[in-house]
N, C-alpha and C positions, 0 to 999 in steps of 0.2 A: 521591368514589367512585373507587378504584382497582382496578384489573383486572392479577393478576399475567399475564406475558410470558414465555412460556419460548426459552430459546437453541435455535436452529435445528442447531446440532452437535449438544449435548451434552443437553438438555433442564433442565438446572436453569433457576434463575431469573435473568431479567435483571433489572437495578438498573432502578427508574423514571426514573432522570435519564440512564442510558444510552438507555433507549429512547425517551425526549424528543431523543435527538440522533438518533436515527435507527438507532442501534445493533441489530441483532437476534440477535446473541452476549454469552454474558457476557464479565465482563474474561477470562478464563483461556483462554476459547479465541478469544477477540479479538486476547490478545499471542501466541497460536498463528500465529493466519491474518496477524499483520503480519510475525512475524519469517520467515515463509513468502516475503515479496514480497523481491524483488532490483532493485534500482534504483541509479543513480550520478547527483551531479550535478557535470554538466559545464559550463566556463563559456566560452562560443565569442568567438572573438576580437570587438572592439570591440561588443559586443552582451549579453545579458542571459546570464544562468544557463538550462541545460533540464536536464529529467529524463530520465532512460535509459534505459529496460527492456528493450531489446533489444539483446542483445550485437553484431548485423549492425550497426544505426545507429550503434553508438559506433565500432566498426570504422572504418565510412564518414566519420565523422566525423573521424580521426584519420589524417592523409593520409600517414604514412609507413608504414601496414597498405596505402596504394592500390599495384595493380600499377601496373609502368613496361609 
């Protein structure tokens, strides 16, 4: 027994294997809302990779943005 799932934007139908991941948009306005997000990744000296969302932290992070 399946139960159609409608997209929380737009109302059409979401796929059952998107909404098995957790999905609650279809693909179209899925690749909407990601190409929406702005992010960098940055790789900090002797240390791992992070993500960036905020242009202040990357600033901070980039020590010839720091005042003298």
């Amino acid at each position: 027994m399946s139960h159609e799932v409608n997209c929380i934007r737009c109302g059409d139908q979401v796929s059952s294997g998107r909404h098995a991941l957790g999905y609650k948009t279809c693909l179209s306005c899925g690749e909407q809302e990601a190409r929406s997000y702005k992010h960098c990744i940055v790789p900090m000296p002797k240390s791992n990779y992070i993500v960036v969302t905020d242009f202040e932290l990357l600033k901070g992070l980039n020590s010839s943005h720091k005042s003298r």
